[in-house]
C-alpha positions as CSV (number, residue, x, y, z in Angstrom):
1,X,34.1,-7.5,3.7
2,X,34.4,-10.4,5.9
3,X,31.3,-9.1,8.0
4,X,28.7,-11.7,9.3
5,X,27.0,-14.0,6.4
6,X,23.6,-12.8,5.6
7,X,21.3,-14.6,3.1
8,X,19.3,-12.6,0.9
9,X,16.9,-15.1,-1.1
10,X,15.9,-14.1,-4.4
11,X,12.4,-13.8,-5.3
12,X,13.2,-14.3,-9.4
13,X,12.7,-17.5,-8.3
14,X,10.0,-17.7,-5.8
15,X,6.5,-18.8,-6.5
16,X,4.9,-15.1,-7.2
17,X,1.4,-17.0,-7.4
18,X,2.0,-17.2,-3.3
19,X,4.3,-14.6,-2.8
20,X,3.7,-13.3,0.6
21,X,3.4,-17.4,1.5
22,X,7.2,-17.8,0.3
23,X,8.3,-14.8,2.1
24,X,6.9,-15.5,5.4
25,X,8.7,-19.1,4.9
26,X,12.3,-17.6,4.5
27,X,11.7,-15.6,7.2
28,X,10.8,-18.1,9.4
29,X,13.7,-20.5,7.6
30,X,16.3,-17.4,8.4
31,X,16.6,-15.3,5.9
32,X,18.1,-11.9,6.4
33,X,16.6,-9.8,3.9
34,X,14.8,-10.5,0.3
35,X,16.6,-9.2,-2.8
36,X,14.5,-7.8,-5.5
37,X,15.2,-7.7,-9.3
38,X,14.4,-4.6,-11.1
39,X,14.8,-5.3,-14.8
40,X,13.8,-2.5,-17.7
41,X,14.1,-4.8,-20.7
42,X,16.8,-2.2,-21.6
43,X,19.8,-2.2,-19.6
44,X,18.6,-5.9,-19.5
45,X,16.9,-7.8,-21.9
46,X,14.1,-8.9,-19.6
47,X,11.5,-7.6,-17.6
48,X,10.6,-8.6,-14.1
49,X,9.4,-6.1,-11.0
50,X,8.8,-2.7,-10.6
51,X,7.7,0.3,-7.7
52,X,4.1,-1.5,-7.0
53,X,5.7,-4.6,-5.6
54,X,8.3,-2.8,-3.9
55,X,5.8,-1.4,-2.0
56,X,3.5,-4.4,-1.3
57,X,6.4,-5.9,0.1
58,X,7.4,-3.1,2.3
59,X,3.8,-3.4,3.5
60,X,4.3,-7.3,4.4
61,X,7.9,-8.5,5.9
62,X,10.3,-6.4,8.3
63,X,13.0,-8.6,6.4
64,X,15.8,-5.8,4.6
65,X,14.4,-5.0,1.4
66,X,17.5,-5.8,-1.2
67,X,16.8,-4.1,-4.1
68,X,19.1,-4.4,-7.1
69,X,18.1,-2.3,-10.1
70,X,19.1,-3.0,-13.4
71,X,18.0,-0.5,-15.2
72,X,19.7,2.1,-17.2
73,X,18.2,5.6,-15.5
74,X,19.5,4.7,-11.7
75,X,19.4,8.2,-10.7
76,X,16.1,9.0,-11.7
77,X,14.3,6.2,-10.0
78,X,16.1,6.1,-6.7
79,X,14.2,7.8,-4.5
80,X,11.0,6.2,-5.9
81,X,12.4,3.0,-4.6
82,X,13.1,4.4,-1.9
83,X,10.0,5.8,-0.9
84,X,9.0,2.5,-2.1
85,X,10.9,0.9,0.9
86,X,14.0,-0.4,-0.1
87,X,16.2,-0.6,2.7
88,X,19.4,-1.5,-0.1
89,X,19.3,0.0,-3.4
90,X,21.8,-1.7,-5.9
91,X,22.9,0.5,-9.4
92,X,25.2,-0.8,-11.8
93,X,28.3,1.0,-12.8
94,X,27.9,0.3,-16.3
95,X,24.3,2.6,-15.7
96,X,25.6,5.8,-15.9
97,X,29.0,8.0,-15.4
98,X,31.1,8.1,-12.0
99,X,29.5,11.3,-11.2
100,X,25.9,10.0,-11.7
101,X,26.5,7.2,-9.6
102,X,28.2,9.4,-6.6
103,X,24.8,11.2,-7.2
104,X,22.6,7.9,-7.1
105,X,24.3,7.1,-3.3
106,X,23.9,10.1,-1.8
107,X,20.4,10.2,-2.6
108,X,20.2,6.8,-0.9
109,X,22.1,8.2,1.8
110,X,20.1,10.7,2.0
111,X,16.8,8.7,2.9
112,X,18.8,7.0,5.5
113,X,19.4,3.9,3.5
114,X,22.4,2.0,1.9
115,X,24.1,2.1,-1.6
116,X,25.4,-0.8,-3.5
117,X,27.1,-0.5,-6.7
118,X,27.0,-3.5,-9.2
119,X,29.4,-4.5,-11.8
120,X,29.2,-7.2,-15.0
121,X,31.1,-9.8,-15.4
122,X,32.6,-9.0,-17.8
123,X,33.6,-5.5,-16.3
124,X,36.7,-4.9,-15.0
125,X,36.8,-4.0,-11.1
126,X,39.0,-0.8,-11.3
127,X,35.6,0.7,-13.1
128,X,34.7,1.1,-9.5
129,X,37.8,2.9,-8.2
130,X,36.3,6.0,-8.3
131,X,33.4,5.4,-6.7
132,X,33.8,2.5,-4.3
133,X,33.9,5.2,-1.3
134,X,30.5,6.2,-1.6
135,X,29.0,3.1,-1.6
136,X,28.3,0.4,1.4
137,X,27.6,-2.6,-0.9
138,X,29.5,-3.5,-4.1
139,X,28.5,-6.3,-6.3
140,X,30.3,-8.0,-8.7
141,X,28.1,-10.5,-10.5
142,X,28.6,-14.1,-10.9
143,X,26.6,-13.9,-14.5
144,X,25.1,-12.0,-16.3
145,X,22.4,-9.6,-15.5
146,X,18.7,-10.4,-16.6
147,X,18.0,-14.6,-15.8
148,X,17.7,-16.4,-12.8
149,X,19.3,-20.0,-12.8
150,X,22.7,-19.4,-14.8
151,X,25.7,-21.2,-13.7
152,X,28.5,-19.5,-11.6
153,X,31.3,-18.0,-13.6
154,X,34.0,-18.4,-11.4
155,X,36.0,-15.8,-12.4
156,X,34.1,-14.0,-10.0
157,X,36.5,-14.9,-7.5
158,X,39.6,-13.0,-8.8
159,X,37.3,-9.9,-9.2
160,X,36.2,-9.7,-5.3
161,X,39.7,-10.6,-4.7
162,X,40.8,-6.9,-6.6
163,X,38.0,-5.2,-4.9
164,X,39.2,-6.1,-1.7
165,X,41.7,-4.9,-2.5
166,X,40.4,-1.5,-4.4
167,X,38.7,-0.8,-0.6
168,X,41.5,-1.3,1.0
169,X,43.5,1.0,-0.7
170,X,40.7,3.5,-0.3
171,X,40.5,3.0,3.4
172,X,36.7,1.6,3.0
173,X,34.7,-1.7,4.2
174,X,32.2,-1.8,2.1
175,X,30.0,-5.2,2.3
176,X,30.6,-7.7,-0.4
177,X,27.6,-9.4,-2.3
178,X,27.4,-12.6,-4.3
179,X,24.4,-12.8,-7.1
180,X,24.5,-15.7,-9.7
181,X,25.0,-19.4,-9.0
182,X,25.2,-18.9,-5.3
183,X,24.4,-22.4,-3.5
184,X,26.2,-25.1,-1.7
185,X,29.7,-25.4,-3.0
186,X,30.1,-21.6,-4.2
187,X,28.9,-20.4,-0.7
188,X,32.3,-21.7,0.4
189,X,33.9,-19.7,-2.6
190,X,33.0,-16.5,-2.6
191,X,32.9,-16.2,1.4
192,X,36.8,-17.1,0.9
193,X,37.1,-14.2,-1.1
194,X,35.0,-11.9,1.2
195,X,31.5,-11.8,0.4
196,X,29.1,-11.0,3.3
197,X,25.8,-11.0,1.5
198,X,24.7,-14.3,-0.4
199,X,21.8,-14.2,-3.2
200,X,20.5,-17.0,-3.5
201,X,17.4,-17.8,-5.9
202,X,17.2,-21.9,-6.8
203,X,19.3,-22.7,-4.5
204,X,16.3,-21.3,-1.8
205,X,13.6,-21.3,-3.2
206,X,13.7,-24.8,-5.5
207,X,14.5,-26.4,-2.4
208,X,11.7,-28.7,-0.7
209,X,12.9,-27.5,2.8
210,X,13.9,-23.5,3.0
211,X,15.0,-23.9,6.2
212,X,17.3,-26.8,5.7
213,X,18.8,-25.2,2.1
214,X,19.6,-22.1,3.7
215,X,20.9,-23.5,7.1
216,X,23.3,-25.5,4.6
217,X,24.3,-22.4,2.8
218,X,25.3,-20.7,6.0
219,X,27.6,-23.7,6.9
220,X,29.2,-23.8,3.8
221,X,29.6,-20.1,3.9
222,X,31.4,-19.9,7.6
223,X,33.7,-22.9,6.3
224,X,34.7,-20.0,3.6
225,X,34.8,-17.2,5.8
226,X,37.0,-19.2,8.6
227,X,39.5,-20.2,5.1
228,X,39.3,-16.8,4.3
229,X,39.9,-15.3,7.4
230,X,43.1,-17.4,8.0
231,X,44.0,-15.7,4.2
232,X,44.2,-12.2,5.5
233,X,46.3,-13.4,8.7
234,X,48.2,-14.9,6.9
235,X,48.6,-12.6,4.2
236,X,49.2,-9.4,6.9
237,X,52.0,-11.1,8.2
238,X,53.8,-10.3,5.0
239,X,52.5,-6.8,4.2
């Protein structure tokens, strides 16, 4: 939490009739990694990409593969992905029991890789307290799971605000990710409240110029970090 900004475009919203085009253009545009949804159509009403593409793209970008699962069997398909070539692999909390999801990170740990939990909206943050020292990523969404393009909910704020609190209380520093809404204006937001790792879909990839929409993003994200930043001084002063 308050780590360095990375931008991890979403490909929900790519063109996937030129995918391998649109990754090599937020690489070169400075993406740090490409964030994957994994949608069953059951923890999710939707359905959107699986192992075979995990794979292809292992095979074409050194970017980090982000890969968030929503699915409801976490612990089953994890080292599939893995082997796969995520580099990130994302469960939700809501997938499974405390236990199953201290399971699900240290098989990512395992293969050398990193753990993220995820959480609803609509989920209160204390479902991670348990948890939140096995993981290196947490995510508290900014809408709901299963579409690309909703609008930010921004009670997302006071939610990273209580897991920043949750990690420190547990002596961790996980990294913070943003997914939902995440553009211009909630950049600023959310990096106030600690996020390190921005998902952005539209906001990238319905751009005309990648390179300018995420160079933006990053600017508006460092104004939020430096606000932020100031917070916790200020804040330690009192503690």
């Amino acid at each position: 939490m308050f780590q360095k900004v990375q931008i991890s475009p979403s490909i929900l919203s790519a063109d996937l009739c030129n995918l391998e085009k649109e990754i090599k253009a937020i690489e070169a545009a400075g993406a740090s990694m490409v964030h994957v949804d994994v949608m069953d159509g059951h923890f999710v009403p939707n359905l959107t990409f699986g192992l075979p593409l995990v794979k292809r793209l292992r095979e074409i970008t050194d970017l980090t593969l982000d890969v968030h699962l929503m699915i409801s069997n976490p612990v089953e398909f994890a080292e599939r992905y893995l082997d796969a070539g995520a580099d990130i692999l994302t469960a939700h909390i809501e997938a499974g029991t405390p236990d199953e999801l201290v399971t699900f990170a240290r098989k990512v740990h395992a293969a050398g890789k990193k753990a993220g939990v995820a959480l609803r909206p609509s989920t209160k943050p204390e479902a991670i307290d348990d948890v939140i020292e096995s993981f290196d990523m947490v995510l508290p969404m900014s809408v709901e799971p299963g579409f690309s393009g909703q609008k930010f909910q921004p009670s997302v704020i006071d939610a990273m605000a209580e897991i920043c609190a949750i990690a420190a209380a547990h002596n961790c520093k996980p990294l913070m990710q943003a997914d939902g809404g995440v553009g211009v204006g909630t950049a600023q937001k959310v990096c106030t409240s600690g996020a390190d790792v921005l998902v952005c879909g539209n906001a990238c990839f319905c751009a005309e110029d990648y390179s300018k929409a995420i160079s933006a993003i990053k600017v508006d994200a460092e104004l939020g970090r430096t606000a932020g930043l100031k917070k916790q001084e200020l804040l330690a002063q009192y503690l």
